[in-house]
C-alpha positions in Angstrom: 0.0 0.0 0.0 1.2 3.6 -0.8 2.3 6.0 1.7 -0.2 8.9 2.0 0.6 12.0 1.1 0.0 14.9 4.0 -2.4 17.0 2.8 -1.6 20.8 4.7 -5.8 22.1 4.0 -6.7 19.7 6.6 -4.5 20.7 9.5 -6.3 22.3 12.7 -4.6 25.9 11.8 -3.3 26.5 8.2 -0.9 28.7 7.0 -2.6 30.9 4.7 -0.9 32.3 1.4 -4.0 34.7 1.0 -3.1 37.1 3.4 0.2 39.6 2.2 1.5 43.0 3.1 0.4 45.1 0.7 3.6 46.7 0.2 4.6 43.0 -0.8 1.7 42.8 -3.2 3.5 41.8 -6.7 0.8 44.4 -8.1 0.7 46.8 -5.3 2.1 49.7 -7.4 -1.2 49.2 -10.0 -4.0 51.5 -10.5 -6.5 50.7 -7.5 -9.7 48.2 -9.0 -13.1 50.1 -9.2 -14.5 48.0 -6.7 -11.5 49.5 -4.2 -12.4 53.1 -5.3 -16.1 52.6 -4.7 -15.6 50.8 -1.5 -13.0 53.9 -0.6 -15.5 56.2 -1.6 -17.9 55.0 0.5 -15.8 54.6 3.6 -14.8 58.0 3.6 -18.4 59.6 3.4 -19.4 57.2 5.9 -16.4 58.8 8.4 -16.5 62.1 6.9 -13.0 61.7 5.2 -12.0 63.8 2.1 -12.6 62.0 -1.0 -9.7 59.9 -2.0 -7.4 61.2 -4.6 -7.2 59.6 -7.8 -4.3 57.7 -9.6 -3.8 55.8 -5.7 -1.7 52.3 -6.5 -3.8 49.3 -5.3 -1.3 48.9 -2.2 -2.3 52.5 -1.1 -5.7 52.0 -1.2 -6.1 48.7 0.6 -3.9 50.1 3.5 -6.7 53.3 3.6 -9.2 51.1 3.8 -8.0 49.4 6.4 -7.5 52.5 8.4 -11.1 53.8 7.5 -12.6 50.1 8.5 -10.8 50.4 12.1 -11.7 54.0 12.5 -15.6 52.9 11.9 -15.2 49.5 14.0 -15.6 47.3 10.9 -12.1 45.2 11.7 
């Protein structure tokens, strides 16, 4: 009979690959997505931010919208 092979998705605690640094992000220096600029958007209404500027890299926005999330108590 063959050995099994250890398979690392059914481990009590998995490392996860999904969650990076944005400033590690191999596309972190891109345009921000639409979906980041309307989520953005709406965060700063919400805590009555300024508008964020346009032409922000993808990196820049995920890092403000993590700061806009804790400042509302979303974490």
């Amino acid at each position: 009979m063959a050995e099994e092979l250890h398979n690392p998705k059914l481990d009590d605690h998995p490392g996860s690959n999904t969650q990076k640094a944005p400033e590690d992000w191999v596309s972190g220096d891109d345009l921000m997505t639409g979906a980041q600029a309307s989520y953005l958007t709406t965060l700063c209404e919400e805590a009555n931010e300024d508008l964020p500027p346009d032409g922000l890299s993808k990196a820049e926005a995920s890092q403000r919208i993590d700061a806009l999330k804790a400042k509302l108590g979303r974490d």
